[in-house]
N, C-alpha and C positions, 0 to 999 in steps of 0.2 A: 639197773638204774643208771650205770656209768656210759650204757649205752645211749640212751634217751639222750641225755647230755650229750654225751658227743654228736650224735644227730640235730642237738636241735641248734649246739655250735656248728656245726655244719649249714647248717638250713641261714643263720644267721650270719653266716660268712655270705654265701650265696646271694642272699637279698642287699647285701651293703648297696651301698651306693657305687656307680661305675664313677672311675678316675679319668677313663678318656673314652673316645668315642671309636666306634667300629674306623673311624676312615685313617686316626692319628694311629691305630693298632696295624691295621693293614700298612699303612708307610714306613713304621718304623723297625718293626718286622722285618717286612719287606727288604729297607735297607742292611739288619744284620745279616738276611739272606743272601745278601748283592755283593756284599764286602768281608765274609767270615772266611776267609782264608787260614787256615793252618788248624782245622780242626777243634776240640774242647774247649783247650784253654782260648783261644780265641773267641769264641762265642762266649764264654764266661765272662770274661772283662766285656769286650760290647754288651752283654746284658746288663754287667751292673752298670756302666757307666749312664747305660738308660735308663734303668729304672732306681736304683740308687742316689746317682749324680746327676745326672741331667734334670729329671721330670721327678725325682722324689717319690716316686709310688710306694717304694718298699724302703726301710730302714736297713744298718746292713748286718744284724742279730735276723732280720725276716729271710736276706736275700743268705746270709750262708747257712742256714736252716732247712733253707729249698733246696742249695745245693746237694747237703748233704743228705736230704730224705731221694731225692733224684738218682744218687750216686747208690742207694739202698735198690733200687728198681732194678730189672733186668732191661736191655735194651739202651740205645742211645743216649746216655743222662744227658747232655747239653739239649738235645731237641725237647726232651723230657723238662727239661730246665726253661727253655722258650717256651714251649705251651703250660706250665706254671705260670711264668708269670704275664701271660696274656691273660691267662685265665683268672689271675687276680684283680688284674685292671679292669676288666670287662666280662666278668662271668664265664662260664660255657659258650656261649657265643664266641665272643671275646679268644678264648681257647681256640677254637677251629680254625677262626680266623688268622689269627695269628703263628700257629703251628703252619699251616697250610703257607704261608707267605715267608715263615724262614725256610720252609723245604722246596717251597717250586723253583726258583732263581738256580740252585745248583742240580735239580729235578733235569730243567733244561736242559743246562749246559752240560752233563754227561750224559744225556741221549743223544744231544749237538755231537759230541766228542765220539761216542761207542759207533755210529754209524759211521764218522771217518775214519776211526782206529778197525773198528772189526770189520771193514767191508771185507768182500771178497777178495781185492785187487787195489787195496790203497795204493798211493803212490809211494814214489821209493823213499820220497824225505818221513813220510808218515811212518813207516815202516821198520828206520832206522831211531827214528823219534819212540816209538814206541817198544823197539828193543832195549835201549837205552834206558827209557825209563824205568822198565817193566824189572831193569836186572838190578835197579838200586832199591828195589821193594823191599827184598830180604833186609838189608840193611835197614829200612825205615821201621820194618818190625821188628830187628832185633833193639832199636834208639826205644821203641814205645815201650816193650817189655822191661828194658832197663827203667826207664824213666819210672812206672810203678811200683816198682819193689821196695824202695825205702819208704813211701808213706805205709803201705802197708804194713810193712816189717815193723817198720817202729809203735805203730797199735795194736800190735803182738807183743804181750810183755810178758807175761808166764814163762816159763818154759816147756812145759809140757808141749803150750797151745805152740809155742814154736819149731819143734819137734813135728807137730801136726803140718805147720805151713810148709815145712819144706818137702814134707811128703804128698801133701795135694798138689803145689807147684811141680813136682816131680812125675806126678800123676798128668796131670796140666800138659808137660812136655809130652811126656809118652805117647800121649794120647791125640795130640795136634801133630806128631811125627805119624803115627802106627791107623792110629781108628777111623781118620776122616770123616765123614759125618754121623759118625757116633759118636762122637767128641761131647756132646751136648748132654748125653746119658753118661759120664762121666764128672764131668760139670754138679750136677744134680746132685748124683751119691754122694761126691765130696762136702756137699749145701746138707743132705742129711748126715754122713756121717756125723758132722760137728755139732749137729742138733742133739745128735746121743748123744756126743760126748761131752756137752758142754752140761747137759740134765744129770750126764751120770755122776760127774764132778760135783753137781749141788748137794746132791743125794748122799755118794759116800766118800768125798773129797780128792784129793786131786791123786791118792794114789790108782783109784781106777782106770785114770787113763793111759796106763802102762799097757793093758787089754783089746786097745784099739786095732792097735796095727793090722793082726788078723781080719777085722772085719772090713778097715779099709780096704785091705788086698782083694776080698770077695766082691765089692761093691766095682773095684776097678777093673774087675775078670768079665767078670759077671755084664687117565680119563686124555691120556696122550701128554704133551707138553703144560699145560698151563697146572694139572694138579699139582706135579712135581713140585713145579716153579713154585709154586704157591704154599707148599710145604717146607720148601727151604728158605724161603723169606720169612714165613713163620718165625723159625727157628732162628734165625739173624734176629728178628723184632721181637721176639718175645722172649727167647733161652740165652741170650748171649749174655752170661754176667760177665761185665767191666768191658760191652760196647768196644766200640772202635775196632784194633785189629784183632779180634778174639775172633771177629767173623770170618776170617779168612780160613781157616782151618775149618769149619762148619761149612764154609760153600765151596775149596776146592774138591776134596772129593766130588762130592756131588756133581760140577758143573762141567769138571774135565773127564773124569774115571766113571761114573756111575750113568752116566745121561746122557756124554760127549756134545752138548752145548759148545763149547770151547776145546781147544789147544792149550797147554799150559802157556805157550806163549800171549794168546790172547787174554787170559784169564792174570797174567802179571799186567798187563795193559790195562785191565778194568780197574786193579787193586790201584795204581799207578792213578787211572783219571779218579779213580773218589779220591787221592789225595789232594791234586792239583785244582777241580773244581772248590768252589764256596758252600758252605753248610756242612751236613753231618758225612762223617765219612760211613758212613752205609748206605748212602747213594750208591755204592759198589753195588748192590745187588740189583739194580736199575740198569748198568751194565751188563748183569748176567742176565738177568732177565730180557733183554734187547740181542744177546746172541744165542737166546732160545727159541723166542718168537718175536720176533720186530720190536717195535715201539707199543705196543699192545702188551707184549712180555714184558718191556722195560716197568711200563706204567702199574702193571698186575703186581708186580714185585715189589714195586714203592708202596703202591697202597696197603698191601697185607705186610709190611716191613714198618710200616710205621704204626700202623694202626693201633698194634697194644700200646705205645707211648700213648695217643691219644685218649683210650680207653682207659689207664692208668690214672690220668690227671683227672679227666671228667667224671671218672668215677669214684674217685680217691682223694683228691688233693685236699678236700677238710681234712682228710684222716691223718695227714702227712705229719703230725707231733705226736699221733698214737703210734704211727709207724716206725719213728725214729726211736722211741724206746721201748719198741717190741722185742724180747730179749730173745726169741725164736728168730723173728729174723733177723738178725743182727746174727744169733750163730752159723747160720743159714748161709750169712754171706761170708763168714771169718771162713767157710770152706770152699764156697765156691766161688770166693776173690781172688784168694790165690791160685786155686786150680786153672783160673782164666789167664792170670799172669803167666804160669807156667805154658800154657796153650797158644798165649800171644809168642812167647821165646821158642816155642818148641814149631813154629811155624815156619819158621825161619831154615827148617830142610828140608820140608816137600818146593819152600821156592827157591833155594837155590839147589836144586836137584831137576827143577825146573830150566835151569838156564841149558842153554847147548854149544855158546861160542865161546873160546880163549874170555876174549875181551870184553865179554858182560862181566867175568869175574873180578876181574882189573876196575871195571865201574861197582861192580858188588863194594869192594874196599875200599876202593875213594870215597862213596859214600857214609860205608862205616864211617871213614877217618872224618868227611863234613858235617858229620851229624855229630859222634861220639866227641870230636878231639873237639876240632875248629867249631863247634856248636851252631853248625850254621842251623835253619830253617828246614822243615820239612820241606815244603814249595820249592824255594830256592834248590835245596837239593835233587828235586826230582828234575827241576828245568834243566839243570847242570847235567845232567847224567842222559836226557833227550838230546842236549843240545849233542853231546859224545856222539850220541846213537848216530845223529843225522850226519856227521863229521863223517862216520864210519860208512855209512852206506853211501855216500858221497864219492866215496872212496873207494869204492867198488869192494869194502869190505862183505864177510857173511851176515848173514843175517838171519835169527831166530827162526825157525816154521811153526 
């Protein structure tokens, strides 16, 4: 019966009335596409200020509701979060339209970027530019992983369950240093393990979950170019709980060591332009996919990379207040949120084990110090660390291969 209902709240959401028209969705989109510089929280405020502040569509009990059933998703929440609320103002239509119009502007510009960066024979300012950049990565990953550990930590209140996060975290690293692209079946276990144990705790209270450990440790033991490609944009768009740089660990193996697509040095360049481009940073895998196969591979990659977000919303987004207090998923992610945390920190030595000259490492710590101390900007920091690069090869300094 509770189903019928939710279906026919569903079906009733669907039929509202549209708030704005396909052309004002495509513009305004469009523009947070054109100007979202610096990743999540950047496209969160341009979202609410549109649909919130500006144009009123959503109240902001609707608009951090969305956020947080998005943040429950695997994959990109902020793209997740724009075709939400396209898809509110204008239906399913509305939704395509609008997701499509935040992701093509930065879609562009890092296939614009991956053909100058990865040609065969760039020139020598590009070359230095993109050493430079490629060697303050480490650093922007180790800024991202710090920056999520106290929200999550603090809606960790048990102690048992706390005891659990620092062992999936721990798992998380392991496994973004050791497994490479089996990092994702790690991910997972952790998303189950906590599903027992969060059951087994209802059942016979919280002394059970002294028993875990063991099973945790078993669970952590335990057609040419384009299919590949297409299996590891998969796994970016659809397995990557906690989005952003979690994918990094999931696509280097793969794109350097398993495939040889890339050079670790090109493969910090790619991580590098999805920072500095507009929109989601998983645009990175548009750059992998473009030093696989052309701009054919960049495109294949974007499209099977985003597609479960769209999938997601279109097939889901009535359901998103059943979802938020789904107590399976909601365990699901107490394990494989941290495990991704951990994954995002633990990524941080395959790229800088990546680097090969003196003085990437010298920009490796600058950057720590402009991000962690001086709090500058991701962007800013990545310019600052290219602009070095170009100083250096200017210079007749070495340069990455």
């Amino acid at each position: 019966m509770s189903e019928q209902v939710s279906d026919a709240e569903g079906a009733v959401r669907e039929a509202r009335p549209h708030v704005a028209g396909l052309g004002t969705v495509l513009k305004e989109w469009g523009r947070i596409g054109c100007i979202g510089f610096g990743g999540p929280p950047t496209h969160i405020a341009l979202l609410r200020e549109l649909c919130v502040g500006r144009r009123k569509w959503l109240d902001d009990k609707a608009f951090e509701d969305a956020v947080a059933a998005c943040n429950l998703l695997p994959g990109p929440a902020s793209t997740q979060l724009a075709i939400f609320c396209a898809w509110h103002v204008r239906g399913r239509l509305g939704a395509v339209v609008g997701g499509i119009a935040f992701i093509a502007p930065g879609l562009v510009a890092i296939l614009a970027l991956s053909a100058l960066f990865l040609a065969g024979a760039p020139p020598l300012w590009v070359e230095g530019a993109g050493a430079g950049a490629g060697a303050a990565v480490a650093a922007v990953a180790l800024h991202a992983g710090i920056g999520l550990i106290a929200p999550s930590w603090r809606r960790t209140t048990q102690r048992a369950r706390r005891v659990r996060w620092l062992i999936y975290a721990a798992v998380g690293v392991a496994g973004a240093a050791l497994v490479g692209p089996w990092l994702v079946l790690l991910l997972l276990a952790c998303g189950v393990v906590e599903v027992a144990a969060q059951r087994v705790r209802q059942r016979t209270g919280n002394t059970a979950s002294v028993h875990l450990t063991p099973v945790l440790a078993a669970a952590a033991i335990g057609g040419g170019v384009l299919l590949p490609l297409a299996w590891v944009a998969l796994k970016v768009g659809a397995l990557s709980y906690g989005g952003g740089f979690v994918i990094i660990p999931l696509m280097q193996a793969d794109a350097v060591d398993r495939y040889g697509w890339m050079t670790d040095a090109q493969f910090l360049n790619a991580v590098a332009l999805g920072q500095i481009t507009p929109g989601p940073v998983v645009h990175t895998v548009a750059a992998v996919g473009f030093a696989a196969a052309g701009v054919g591979g960049g495109l294949l990659a974007a499209a099977v990379a985003f597609s479960p977000s769209f999938a997601f919303i279109l097939l889901g987004a009535h359901r998103f207040d059943r979802l938020r207090g789904n107590p399976t998923v909601r365990a699901f992610l107490d394990g494989a949120g941290p495990a991704a945390i951990g994954s995002i920190l633990g990524s941080v030595i395959p790229l800088a084990a990546a680097l090969t000259e003196w003085w990437q490492y010298a920009v490796t710590a600058g950057a720590a110090l402009l991000l962690l101390a001086a709090r500058r900007g991701v962007v800013t920091t990545l310019l600052a660390a290219a602009a070095v690069g170009v100083v250096v090869a200017l210079a007749g300094g070495p340069l990455a291969t």
